[in-house]
Backbone and ligand atoms as CSV (ligand in chain L), in Angstrom:
chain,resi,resn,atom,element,x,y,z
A,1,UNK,N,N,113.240,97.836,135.939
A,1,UNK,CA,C,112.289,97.145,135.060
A,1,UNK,C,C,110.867,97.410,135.552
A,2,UNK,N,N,110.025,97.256,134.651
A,2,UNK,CA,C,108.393,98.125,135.084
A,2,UNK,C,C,107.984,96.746,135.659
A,3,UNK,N,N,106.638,96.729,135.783
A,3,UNK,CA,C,106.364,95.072,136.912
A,3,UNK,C,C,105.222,94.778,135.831
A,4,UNK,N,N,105.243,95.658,134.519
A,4,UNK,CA,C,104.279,94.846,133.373
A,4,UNK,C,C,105.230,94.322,132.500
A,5,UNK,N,N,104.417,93.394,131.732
A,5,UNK,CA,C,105.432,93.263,130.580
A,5,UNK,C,C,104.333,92.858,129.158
A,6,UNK,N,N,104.363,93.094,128.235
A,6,UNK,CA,C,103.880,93.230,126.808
A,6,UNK,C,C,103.807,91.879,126.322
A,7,UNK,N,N,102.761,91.103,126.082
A,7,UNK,CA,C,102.780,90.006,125.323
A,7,UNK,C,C,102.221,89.771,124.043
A,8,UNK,N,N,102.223,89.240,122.701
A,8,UNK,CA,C,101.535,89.258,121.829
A,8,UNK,C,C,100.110,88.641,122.542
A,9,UNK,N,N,99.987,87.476,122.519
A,9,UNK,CA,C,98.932,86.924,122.704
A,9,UNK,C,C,99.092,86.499,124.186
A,10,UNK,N,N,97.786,85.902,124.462
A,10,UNK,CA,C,97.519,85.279,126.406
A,10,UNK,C,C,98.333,83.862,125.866
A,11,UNK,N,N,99.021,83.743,127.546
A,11,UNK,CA,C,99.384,82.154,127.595
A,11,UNK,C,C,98.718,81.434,128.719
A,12,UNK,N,N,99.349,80.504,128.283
A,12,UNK,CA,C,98.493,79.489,129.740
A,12,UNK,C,C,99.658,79.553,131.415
A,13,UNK,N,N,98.684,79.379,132.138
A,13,UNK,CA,C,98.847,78.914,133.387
A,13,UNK,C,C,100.459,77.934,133.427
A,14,UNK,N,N,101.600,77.677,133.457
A,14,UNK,CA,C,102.509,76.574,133.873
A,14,UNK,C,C,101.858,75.597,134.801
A,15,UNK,N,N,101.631,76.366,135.362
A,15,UNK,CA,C,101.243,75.346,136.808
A,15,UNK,C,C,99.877,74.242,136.604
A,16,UNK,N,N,98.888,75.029,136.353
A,16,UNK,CA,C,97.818,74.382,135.792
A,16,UNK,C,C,97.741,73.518,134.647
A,17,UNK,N,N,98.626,74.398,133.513
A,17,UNK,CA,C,98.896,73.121,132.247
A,17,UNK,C,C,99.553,71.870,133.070
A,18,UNK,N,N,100.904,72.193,133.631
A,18,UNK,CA,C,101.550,70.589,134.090
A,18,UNK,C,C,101.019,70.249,134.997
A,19,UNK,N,N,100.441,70.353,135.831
A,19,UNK,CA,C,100.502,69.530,137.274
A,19,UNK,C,C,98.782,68.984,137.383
A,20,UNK,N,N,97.556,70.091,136.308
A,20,UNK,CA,C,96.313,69.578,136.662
A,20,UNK,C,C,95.898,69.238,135.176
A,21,UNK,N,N,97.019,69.672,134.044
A,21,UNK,CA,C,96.184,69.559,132.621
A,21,UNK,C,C,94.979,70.429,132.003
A,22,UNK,N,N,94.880,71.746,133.045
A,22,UNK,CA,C,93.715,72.423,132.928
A,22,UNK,C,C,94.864,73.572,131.925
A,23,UNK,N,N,93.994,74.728,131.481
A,23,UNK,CA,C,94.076,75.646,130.668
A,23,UNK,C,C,93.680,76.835,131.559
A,24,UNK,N,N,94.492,77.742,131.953
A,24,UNK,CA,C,94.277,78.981,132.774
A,24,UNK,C,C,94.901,79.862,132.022
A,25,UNK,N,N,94.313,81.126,131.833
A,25,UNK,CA,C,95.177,82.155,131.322
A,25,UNK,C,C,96.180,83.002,132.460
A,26,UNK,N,N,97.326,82.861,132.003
A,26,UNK,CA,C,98.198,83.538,132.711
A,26,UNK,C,C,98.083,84.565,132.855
A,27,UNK,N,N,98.587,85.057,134.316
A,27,UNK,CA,C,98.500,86.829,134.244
A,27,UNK,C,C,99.381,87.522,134.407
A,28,UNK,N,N,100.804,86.300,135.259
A,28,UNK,CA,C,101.496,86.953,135.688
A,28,UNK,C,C,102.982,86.043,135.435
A,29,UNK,N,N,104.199,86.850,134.926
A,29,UNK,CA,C,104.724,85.809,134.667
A,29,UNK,C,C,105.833,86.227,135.521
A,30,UNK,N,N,106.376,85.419,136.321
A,30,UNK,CA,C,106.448,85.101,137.551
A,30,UNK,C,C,107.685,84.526,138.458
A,31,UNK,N,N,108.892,84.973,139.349
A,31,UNK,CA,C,109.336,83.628,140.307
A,31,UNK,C,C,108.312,83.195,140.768
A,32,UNK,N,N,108.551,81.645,141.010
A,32,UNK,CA,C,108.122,80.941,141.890
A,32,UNK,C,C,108.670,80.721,143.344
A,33,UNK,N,N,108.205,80.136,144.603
A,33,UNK,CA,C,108.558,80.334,146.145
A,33,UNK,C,C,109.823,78.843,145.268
A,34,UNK,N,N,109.542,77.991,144.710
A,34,UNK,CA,C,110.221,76.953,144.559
A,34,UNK,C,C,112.243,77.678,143.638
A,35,UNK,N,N,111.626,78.239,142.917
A,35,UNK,CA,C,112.054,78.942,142.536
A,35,UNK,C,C,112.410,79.508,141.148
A,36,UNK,N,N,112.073,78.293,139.857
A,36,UNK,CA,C,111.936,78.651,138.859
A,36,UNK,C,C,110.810,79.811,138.311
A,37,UNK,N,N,110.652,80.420,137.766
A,37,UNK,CA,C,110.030,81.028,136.611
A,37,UNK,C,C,108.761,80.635,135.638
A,38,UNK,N,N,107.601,81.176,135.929
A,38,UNK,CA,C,106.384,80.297,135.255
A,38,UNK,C,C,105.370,81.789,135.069
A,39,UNK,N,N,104.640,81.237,133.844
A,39,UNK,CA,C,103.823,82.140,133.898
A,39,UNK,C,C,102.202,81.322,134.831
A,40,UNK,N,N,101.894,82.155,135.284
A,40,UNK,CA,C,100.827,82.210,136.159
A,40,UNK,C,C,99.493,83.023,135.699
A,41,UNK,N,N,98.564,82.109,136.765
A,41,UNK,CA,C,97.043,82.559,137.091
A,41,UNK,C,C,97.352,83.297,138.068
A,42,UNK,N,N,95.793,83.988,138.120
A,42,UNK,CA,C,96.040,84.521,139.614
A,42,UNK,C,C,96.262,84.146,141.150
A,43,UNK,N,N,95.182,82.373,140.598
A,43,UNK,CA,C,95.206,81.658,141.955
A,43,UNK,C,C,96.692,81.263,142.100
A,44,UNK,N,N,97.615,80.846,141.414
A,44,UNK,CA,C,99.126,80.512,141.430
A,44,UNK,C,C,99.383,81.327,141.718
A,45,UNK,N,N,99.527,82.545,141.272
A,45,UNK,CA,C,100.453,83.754,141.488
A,45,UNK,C,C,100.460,84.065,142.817
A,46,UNK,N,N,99.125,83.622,143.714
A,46,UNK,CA,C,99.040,83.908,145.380
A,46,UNK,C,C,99.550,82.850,146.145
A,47,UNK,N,N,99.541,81.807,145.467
A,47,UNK,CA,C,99.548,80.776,146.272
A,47,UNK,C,C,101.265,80.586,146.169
A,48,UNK,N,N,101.742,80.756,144.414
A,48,UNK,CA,C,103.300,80.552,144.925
A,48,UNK,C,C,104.042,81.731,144.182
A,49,UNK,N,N,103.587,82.332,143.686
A,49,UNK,CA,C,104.217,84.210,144.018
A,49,UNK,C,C,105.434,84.530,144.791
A,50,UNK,N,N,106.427,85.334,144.493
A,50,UNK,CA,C,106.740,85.898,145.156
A,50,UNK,C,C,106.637,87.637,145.691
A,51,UNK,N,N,105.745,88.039,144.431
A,51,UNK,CA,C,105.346,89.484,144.227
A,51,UNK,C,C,105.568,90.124,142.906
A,52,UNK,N,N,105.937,91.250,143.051
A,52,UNK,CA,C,105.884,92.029,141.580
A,52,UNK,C,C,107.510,92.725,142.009
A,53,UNK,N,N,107.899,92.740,140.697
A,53,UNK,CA,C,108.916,93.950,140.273
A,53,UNK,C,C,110.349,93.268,139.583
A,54,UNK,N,N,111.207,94.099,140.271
A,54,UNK,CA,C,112.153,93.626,139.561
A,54,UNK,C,C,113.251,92.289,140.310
A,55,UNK,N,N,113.181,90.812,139.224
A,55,UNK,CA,C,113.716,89.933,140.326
A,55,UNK,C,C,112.788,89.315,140.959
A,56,UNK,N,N,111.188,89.643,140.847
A,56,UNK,CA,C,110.464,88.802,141.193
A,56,UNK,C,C,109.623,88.226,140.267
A,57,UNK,N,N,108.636,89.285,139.588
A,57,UNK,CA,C,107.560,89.065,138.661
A,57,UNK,C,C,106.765,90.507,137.702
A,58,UNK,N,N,106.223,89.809,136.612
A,58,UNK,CA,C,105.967,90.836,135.928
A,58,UNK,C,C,104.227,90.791,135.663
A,59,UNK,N,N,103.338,91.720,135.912
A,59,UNK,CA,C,101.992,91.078,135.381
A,59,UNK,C,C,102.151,91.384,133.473
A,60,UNK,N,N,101.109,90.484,132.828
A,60,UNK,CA,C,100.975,90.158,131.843
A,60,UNK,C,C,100.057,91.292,131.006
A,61,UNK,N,N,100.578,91.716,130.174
A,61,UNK,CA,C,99.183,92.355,129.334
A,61,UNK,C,C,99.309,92.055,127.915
A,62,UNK,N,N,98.565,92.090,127.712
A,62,UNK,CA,C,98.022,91.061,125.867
A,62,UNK,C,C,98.054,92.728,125.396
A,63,UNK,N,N,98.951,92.622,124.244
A,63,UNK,CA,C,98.708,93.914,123.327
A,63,UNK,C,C,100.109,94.374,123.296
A,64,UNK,N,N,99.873,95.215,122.345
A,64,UNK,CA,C,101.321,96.414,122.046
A,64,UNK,C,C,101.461,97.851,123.513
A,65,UNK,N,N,102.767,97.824,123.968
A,65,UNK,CA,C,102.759,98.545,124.679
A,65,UNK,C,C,102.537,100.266,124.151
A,66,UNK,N,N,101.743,100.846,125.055
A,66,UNK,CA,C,101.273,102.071,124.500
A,66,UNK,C,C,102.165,103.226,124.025
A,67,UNK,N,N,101.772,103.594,122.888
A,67,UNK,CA,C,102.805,104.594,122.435
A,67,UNK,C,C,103.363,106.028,122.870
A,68,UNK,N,N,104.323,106.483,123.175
A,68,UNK,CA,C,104.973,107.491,124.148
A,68,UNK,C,C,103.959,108.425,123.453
A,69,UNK,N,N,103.684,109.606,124.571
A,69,UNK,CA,C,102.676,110.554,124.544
A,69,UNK,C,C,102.777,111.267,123.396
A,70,UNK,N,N,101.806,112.196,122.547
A,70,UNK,CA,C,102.453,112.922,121.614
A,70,UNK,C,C,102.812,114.347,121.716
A,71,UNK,N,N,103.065,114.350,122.508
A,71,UNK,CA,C,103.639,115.819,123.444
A,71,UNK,C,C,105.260,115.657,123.668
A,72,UNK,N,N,105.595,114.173,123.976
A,72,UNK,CA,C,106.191,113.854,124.057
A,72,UNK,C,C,107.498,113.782,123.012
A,73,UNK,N,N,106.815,113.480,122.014
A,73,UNK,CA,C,107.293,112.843,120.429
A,73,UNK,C,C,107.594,113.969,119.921
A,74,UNK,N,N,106.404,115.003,120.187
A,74,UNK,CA,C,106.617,116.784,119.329
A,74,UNK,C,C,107.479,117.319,120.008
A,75,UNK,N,N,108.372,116.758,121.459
A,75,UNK,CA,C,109.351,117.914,121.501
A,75,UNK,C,C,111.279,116.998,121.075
A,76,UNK,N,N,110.562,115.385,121.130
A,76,UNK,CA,C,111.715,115.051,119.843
A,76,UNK,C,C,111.974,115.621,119.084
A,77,UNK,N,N,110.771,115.471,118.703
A,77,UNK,CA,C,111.016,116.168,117.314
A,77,UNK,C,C,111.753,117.462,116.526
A,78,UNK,N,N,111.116,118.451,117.556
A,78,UNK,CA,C,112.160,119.878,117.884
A,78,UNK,C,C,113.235,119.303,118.343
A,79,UNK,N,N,113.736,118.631,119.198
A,79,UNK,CA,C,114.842,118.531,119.658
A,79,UNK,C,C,116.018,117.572,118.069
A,80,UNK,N,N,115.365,116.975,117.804
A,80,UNK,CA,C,116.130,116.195,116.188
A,80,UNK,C,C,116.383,117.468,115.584
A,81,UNK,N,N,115.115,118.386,115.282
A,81,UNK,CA,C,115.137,119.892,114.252
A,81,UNK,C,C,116.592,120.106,114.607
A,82,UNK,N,N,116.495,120.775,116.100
A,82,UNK,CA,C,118.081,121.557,116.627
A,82,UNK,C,C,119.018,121.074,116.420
A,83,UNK,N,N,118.918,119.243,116.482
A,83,UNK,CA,C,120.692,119.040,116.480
A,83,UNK,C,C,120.535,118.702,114.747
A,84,UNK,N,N,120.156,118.941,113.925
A,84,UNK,CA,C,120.007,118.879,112.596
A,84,UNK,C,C,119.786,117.615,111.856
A,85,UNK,N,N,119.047,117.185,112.583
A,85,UNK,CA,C,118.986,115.415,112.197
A,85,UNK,C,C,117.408,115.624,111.336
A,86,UNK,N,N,117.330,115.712,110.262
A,86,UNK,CA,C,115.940,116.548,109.814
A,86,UNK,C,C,115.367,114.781,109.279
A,87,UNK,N,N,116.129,113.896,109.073
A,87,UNK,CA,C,115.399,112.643,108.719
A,87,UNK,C,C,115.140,111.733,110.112
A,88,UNK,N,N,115.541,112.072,110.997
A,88,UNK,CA,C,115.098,111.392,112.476
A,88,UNK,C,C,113.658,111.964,112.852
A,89,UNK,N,N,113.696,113.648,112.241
A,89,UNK,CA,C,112.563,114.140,112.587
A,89,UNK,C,C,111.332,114.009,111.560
A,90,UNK,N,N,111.438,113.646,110.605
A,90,UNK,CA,C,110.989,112.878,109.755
A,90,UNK,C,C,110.340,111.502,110.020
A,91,UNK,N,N,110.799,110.919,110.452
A,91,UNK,CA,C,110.947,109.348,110.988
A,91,UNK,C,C,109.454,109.654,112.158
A,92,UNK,N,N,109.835,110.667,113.145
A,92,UNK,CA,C,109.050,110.900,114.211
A,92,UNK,C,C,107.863,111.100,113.394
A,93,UNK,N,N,107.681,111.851,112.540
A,93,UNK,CA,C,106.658,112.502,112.304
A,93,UNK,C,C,105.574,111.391,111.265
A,94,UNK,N,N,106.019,111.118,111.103
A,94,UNK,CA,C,105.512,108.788,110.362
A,94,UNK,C,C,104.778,108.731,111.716
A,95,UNK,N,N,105.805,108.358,112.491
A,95,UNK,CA,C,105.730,107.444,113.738
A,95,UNK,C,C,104.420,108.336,114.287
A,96,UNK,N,N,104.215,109.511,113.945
A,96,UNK,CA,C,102.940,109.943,114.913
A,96,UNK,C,C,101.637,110.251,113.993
A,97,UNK,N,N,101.886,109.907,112.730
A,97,UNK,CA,C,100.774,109.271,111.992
A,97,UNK,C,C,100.838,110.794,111.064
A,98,UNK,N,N,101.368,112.115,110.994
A,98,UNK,CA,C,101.628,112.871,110.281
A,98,UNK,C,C,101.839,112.796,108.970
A,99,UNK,N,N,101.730,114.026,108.087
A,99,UNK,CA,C,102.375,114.029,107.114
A,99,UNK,C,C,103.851,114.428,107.504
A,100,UNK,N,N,104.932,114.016,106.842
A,100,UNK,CA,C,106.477,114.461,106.806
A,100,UNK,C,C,106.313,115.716,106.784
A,101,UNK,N,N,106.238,116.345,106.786
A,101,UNK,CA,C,106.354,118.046,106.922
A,101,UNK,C,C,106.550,118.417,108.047
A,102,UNK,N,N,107.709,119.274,107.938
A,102,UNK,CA,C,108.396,119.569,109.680
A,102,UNK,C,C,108.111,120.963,109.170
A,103,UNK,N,N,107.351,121.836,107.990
A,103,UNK,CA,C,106.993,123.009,108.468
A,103,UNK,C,C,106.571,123.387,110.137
A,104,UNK,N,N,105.439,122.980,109.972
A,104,UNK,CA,C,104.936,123.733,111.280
A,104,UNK,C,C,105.964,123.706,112.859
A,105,UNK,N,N,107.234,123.026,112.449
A,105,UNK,CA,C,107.877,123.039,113.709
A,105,UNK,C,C,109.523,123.603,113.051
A,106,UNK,N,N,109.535,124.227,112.000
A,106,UNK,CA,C,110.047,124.969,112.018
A,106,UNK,C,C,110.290,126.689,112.044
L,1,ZN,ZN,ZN,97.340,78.391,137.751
């Protein structure tokens, strides 16, 4: 598992909403040393953190995760062409803001 994770929008602090009533934007969502699961500030995240990765914590990012390279996508794409899947490669070619036309990669 990556140690980011994709959120629509920012949330608040756990710790800070319950225990002080304040409003912190979370950054990191998180084990705790206690041991449940909270999303976190940064000052929480140091103070009761256990770190990043997998099984511990994830940092937070507001937004859509970024879309696979398009170098990437264009050799799907050839690769759909070969095994004859011509509407998968189709599909790709949407997905990378193209017109449908798999001329040029055929
Ligand atoms: Zn906090």
């Amino acid at each position: 598992m990556a140690d980011e994770t994709y959120i629509p929008a920012p949330v608040s602090c756990d710790i800070h909403r319950i225990e002080h009533g304040e409003h912190r934007i979370a950054q990191y969502d998180a084990k705790t040393r206690q041991g449940p699961w909270a999303n976190l500030c940064p000052d929480c995240f140091a103070e009761h953190g256990i770190g990043l990765g997998t099984g511990k914590g994830q940092r937070l990012v507001v937004g859509r995760r970024p879309q696979p390279q398009r170098a990437q996508k264009e050799s799907q794409i050839r690769a759909a062409i070969s095994a004859g899947d011509l509407a998968m490669a189709e599909d790709l070619l949407v997905e990378l803001g193209d017109d449908p036309d798999l001329t040029p990669y055929l």
